[in-house]
C-alpha positions as a Python dict, from the first residue, in 0.01 Angstrom:
ca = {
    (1, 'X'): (0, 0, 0),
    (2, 'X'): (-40, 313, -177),
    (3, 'X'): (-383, 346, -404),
    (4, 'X'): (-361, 610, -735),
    (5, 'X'): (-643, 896, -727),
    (6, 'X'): (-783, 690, -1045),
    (7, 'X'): (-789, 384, -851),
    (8, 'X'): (-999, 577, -560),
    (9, 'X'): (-1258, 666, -820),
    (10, 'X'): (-1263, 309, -949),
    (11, 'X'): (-1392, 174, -590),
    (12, 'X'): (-1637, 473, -554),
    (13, 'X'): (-1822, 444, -843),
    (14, 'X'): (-1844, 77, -774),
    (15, 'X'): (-2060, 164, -451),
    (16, 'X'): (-2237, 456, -598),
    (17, 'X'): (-2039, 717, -438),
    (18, 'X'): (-1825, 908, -718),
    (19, 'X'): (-1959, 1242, -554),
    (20, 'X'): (-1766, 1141, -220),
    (21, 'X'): (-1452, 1063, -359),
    (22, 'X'): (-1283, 1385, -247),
    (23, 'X'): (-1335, 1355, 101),
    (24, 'X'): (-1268, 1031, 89),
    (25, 'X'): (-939, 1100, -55),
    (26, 'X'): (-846, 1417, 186),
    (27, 'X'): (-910, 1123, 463),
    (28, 'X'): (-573, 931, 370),
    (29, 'X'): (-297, 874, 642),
    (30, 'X'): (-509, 1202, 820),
    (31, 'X'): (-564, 1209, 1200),
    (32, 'X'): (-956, 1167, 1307),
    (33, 'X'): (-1165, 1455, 1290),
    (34, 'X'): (-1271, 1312, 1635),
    (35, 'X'): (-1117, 1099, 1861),
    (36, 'X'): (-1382, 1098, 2140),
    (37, 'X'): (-1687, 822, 1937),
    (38, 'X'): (-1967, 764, 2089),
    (39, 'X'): (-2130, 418, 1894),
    (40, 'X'): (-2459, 287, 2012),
    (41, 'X'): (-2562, -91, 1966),
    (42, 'X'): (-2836, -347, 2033),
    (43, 'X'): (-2725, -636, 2243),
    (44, 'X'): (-2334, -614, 2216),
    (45, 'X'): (-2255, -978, 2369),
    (46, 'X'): (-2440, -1091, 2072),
    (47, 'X'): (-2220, -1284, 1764),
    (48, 'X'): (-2452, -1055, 1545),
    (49, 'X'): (-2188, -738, 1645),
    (50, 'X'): (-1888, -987, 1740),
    (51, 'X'): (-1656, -767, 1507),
    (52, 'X'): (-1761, -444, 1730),
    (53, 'X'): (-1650, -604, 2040),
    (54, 'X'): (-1313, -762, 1941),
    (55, 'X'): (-1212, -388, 1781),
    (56, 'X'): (-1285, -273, 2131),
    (57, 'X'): (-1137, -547, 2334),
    (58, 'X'): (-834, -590, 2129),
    (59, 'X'): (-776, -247, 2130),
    (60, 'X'): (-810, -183, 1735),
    (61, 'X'): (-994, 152, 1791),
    (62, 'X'): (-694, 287, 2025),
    (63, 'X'): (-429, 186, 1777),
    (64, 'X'): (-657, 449, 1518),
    (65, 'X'): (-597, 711, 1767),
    (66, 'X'): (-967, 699, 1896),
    (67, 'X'): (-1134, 695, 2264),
    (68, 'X'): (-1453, 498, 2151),
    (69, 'X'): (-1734, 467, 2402),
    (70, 'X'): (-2027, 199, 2314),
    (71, 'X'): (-2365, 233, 2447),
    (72, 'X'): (-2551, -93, 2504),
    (73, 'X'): (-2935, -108, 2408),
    (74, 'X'): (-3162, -341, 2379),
    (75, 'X'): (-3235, -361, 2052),
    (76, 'X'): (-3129, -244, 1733),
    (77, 'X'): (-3388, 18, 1698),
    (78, 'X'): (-3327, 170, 2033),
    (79, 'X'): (-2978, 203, 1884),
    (80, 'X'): (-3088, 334, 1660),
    (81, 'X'): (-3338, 592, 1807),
    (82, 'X'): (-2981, 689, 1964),
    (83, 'X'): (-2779, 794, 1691),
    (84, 'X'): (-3079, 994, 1521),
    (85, 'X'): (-3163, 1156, 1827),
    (86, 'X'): (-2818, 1272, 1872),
    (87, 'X'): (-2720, 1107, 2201),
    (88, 'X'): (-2463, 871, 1997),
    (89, 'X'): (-2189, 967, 1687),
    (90, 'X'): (-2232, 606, 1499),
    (91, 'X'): (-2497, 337, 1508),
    (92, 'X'): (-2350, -42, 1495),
    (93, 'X'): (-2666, -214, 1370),
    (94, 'X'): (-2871, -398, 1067),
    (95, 'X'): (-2832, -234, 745),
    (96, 'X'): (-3166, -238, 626),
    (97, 'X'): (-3231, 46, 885),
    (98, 'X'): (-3017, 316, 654),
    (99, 'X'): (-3259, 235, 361),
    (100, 'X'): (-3597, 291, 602),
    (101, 'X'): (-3430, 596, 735),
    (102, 'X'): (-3412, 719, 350),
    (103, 'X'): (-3768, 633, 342),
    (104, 'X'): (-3836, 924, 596),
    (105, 'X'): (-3600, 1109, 439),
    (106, 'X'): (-3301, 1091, 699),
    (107, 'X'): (-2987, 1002, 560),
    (108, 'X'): (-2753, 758, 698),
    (109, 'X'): (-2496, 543, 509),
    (110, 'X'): (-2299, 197, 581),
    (111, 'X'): (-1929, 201, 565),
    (112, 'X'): (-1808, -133, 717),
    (113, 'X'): (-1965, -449, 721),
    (114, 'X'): (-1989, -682, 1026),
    (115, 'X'): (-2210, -938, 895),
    (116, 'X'): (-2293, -1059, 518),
    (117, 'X'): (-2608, -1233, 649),
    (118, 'X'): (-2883, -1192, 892),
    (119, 'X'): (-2756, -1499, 1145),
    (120, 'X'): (-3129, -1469, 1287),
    (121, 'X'): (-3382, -1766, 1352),
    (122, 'X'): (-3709, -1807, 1377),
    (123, 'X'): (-3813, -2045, 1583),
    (124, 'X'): (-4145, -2157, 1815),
    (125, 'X'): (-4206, -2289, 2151),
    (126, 'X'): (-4219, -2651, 2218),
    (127, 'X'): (-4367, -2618, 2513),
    (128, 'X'): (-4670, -2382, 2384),
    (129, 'X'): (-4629, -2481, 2063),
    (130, 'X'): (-4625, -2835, 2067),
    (131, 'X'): (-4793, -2905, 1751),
    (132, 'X'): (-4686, -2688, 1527),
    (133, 'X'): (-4721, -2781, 1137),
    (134, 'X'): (-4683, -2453, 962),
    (135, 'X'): (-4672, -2099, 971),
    (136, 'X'): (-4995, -2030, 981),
    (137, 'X'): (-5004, -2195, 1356),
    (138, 'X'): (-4865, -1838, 1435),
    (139, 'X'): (-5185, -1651, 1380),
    (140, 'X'): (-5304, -1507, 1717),
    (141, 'X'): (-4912, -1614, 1852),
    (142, 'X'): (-4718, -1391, 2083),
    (143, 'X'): (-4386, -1354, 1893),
    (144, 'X'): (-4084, -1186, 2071),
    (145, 'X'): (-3802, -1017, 1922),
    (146, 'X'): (-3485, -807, 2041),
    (147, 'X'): (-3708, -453, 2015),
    (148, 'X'): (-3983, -386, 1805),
    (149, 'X'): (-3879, -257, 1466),
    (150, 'X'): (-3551, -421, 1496),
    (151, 'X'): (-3387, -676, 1240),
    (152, 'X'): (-3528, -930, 1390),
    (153, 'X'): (-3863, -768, 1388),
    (154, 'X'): (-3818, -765, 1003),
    (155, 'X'): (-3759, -1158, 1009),
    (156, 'X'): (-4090, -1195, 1123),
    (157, 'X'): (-4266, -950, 920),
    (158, 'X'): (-4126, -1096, 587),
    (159, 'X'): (-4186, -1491, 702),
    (160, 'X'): (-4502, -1412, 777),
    (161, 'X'): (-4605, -1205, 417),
    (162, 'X'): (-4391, -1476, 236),
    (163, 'X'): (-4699, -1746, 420),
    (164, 'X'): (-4972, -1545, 377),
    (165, 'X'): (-4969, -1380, 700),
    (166, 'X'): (-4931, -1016, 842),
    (167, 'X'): (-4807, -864, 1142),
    (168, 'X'): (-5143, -781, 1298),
    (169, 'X'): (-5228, -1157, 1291),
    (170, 'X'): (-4984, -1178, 1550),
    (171, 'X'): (-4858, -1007, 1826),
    (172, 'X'): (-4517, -865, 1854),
    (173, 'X'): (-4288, -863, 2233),
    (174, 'X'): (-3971, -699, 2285),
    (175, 'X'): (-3768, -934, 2501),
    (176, 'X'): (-3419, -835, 2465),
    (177, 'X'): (-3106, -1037, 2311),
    (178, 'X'): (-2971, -1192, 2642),
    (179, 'X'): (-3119, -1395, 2955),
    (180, 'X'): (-3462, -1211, 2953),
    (181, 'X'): (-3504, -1357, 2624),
    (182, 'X'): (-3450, -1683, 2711),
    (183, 'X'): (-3597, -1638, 3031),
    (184, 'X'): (-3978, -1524, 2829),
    (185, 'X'): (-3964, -1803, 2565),
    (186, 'X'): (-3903, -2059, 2857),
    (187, 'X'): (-4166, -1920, 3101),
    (188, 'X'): (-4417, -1890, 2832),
    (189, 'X'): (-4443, -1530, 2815),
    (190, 'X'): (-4388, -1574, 2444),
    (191, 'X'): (-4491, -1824, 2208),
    (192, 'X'): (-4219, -1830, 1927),
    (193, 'X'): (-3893, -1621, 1900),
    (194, 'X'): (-3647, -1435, 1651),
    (195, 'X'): (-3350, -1401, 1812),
    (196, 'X'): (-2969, -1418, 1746),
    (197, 'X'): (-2657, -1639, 1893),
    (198, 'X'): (-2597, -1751, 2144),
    (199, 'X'): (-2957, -1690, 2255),
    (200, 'X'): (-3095, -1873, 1954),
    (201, 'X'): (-2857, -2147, 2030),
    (202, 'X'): (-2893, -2166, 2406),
    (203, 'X'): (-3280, -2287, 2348),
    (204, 'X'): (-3190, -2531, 2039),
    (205, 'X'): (-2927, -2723, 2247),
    (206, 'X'): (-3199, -2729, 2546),
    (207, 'X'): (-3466, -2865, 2315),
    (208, 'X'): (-3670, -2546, 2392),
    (209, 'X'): (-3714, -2464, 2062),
    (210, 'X'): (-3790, -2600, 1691),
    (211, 'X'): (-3622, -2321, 1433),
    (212, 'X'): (-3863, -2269, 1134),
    (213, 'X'): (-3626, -2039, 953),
    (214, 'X'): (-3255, -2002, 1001),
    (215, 'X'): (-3029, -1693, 841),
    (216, 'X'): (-2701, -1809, 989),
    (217, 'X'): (-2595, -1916, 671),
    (218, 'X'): (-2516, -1789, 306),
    (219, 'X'): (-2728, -2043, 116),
    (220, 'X'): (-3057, -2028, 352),
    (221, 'X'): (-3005, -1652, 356),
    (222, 'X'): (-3047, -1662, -35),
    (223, 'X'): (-3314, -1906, -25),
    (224, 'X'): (-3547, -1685, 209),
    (225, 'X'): (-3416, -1350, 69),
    (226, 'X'): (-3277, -1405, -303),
    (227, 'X'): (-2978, -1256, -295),
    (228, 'X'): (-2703, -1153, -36),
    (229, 'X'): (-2855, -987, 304),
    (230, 'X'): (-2584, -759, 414),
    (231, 'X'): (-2662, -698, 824),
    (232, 'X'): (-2451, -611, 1137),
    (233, 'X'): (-2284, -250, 1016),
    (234, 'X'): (-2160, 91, 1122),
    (235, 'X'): (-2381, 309, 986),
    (236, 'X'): (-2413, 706, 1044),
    (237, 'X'): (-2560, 1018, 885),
    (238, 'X'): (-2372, 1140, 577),
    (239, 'X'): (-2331, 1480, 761),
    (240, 'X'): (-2109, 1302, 1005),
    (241, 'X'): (-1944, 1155, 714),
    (242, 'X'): (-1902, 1479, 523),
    (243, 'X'): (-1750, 1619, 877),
    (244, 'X'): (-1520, 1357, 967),
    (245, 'X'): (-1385, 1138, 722),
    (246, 'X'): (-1038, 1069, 883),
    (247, 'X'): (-1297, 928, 1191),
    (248, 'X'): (-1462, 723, 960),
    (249, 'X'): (-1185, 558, 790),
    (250, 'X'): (-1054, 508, 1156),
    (251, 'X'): (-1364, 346, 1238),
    (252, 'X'): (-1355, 139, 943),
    (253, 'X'): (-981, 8, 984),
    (254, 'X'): (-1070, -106, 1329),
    (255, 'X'): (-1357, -323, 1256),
    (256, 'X'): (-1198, -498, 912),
    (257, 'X'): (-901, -586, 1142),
    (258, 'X'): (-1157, -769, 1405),
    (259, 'X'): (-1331, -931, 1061),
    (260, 'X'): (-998, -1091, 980),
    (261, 'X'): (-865, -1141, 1324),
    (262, 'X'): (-1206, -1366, 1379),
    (263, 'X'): (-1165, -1537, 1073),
    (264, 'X'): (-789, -1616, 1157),
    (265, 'X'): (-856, -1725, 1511),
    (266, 'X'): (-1180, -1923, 1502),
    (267, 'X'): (-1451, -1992, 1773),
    (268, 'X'): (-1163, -2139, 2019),
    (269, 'X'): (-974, -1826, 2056),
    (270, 'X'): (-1291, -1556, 2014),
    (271, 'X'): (-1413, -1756, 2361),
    (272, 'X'): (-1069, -1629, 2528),
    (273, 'X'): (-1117, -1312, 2473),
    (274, 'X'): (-1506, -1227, 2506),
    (275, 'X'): (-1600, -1145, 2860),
    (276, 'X'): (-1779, -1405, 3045),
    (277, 'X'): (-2093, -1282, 3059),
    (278, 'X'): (-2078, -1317, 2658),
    (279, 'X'): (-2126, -1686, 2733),
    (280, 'X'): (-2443, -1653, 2891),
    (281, 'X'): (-2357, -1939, 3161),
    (282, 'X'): (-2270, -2169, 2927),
    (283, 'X'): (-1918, -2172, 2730),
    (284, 'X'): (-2032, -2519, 2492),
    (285, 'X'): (-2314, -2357, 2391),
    (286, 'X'): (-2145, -2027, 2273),
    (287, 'X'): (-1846, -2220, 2085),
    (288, 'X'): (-2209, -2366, 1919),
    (289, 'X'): (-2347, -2070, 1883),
    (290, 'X'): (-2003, -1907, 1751),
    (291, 'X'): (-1966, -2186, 1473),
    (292, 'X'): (-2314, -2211, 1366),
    (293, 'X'): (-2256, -1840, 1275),
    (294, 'X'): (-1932, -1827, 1171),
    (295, 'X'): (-2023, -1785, 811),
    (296, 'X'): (-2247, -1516, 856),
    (297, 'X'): (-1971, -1289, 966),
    (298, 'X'): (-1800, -1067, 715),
    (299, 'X'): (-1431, -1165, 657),
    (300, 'X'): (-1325, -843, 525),
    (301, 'X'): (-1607, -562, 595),
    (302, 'X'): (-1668, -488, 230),
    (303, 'X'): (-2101, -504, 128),
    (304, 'X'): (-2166, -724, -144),
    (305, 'X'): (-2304, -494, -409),
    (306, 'X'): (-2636, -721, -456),
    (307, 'X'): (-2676, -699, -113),
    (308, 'X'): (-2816, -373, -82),
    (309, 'X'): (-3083, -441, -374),
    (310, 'X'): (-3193, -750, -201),
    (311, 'X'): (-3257, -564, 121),
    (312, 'X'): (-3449, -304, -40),
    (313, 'X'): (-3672, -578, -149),
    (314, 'X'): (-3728, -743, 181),
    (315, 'X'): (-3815, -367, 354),
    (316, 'X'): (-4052, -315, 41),
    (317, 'X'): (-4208, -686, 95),
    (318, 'X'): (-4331, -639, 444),
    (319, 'X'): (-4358, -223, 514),
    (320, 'X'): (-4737, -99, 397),
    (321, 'X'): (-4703, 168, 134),
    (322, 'X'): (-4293, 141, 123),
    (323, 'X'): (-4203, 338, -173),
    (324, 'X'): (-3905, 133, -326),
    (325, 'X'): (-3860, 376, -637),
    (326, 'X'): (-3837, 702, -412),
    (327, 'X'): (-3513, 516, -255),
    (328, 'X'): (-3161, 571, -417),
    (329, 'X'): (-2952, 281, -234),
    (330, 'X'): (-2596, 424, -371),
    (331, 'X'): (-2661, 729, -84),
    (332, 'X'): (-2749, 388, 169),
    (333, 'X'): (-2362, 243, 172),
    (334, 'X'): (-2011, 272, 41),
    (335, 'X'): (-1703, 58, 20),
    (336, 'X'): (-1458, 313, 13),
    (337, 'X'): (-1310, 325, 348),
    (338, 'X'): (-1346, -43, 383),
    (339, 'X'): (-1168, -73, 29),
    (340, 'X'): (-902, 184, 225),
    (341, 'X'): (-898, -38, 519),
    (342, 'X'): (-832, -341, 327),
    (343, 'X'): (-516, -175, 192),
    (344, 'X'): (-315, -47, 483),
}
């Protein structure tokens, strides 16, 4: 469906982004700039980046006219490390990282969203961590996360200020998102974990675990973060953007048509498609892990305009000396090409 000019300008100066209209405009029914992507990622078998894989496996980015290649880390800031370092075109990771990359005075915006809440827990050790009351039983804990300085790195940080904690009261592991996660919070290497699905859910359903704080859902997101969390995203820098806006809308109709296709099909069908090593061993306790985190997937890629207010918030909660004023969030995200996407 066609969209007028004044229309266009409507959307953008919803998200902040009047200036960009124009190219956003010139990137209408327009081949990609690029059709050879390179998009890095933290821990792609994880539901957190479900939408990246079924655009890939279903073949969504093809049908754009792209050759996408995705490079698996194993966290979100190694990803992310990629994409600034220039090894990789397009980051899929957390969206908080676009506003601390502002903070340094790198700029990188959103354009589609994968997830519309965190879909992280929090949980300890019930085997070292038997008698756990409260959060202040984590003082002196070893705590592991995907990477250090990753989403779920910023969990911990802001569970731990919101108790009366801080980060050097414990200490902080990377152990991955797959089996070596698991792997350290059963063998003891760690003492309590933030993790995603289906690693978060393999150690429930064991009785490994005892979750202490759960984002996998809209209302528990709001009640730890007040307000929408916008997280799984593509995200690159706005010189890429300026370069190659046809890519970017490609990009962005891909992943809204694996939002929806999720949403249509449901955890039973998502299983059929995934590659098996997605399951981790154990199909039940992906469907689990799939449904408990349904909700926290985006069903049509556009960012909930609170959402980017409420993660500058949680980034100025937990970071020492995080300037929140110096940070203008319209330059951090934009609906446009999802808005685009939605239309086609």
């Amino acid at each position: 469906m066609a969209i007028s000019r004044r229309n266009l300008m409507k959307i953008a100066g919803v998200s902040g982004m009047v200036a960009m209209a124009p190219s956003f405009v010139r990137a209408q029914n327009a081949k990609p700039e690029k059709t050879d992507v390179s998009i890095a990622v933290g821990g792609q078998a994880l539901v957190y980046y479900l939408p990246l894989s079924i655009a890939d496996i279903n073949g969504y980015f093809k049908e754009e006219g792209l050759n996408v290649k995705i490079a698996d880390f194993a966290g979100g800031s190694k990803a992310l490390q990629a994409v600034v370092g220039g090894s990789a075109d397009v980051c899929s990771g957390a969206f908080e990282h676009t506003i601390n990359l502002q903070s340094k005075k790198q700029f990188y915006r959103a354009f589609v969203l994968q997830g519309r809440a965190p879909m992280i827990g929090l949980a300890v050790s019930k085997k070292n961590m038997p008698d756990y009351k409260s959060p202040a039983d984590l003082k002196g804990k070893k705590i592991g996360v995907t990477a250090p300085g990753s989403s779920t790195n910023m969990l911990v940080s802001f569970f731990l200020r919101q108790h009366g904690l801080k980060d050097t009261d414990v200490a902080i592991i990377g152990v991955g998102a797959g089996s070596g996660a698991v792997t350290a919070l059963r063998s003891g290497q760690i003492d309590a974990i933030s993790n995603v699905d289906p690693v978060l859910s393999i150690l429930d359903h064991a009785g490994d675990i005892e979750i202490i704080a759960d984002t996998r859902t809209l209302k528990v997101t709001d009640d730890i973060f007040g307000g929408p969390m916008p997280s799984g995203c593509l995200y690159t820098s706005q010189d890429y953007i300026d370069a190659n806006p046809n890519t970017i809308q490609a990009l962005a109709n891909a992943i809204v048509k694996a939002d929806k296709w999720i949403q249509q099909a449901g955890p039973d069908e998502v299983m059929k498609v995934v590659p098996e090593h997605y399951l981790l061993g154990n199909p039940d306790v992906y469907k689990l892990a799939l449904t408990k985190s349904f909700e926290g997937l985006s069903p049509d890629g556009l960012i909930d305009e609170q959402g980017p207010p409420t993660a500058l918030k949680a980034l100025a909660s937990y970071i020492k000396n995080f300037n929140a004023d110096a940070i203008d969030l319209s330059k951090c995200w934009t609906n446009d090409f999802t808005a685009k996407a939605g239309n086609t």
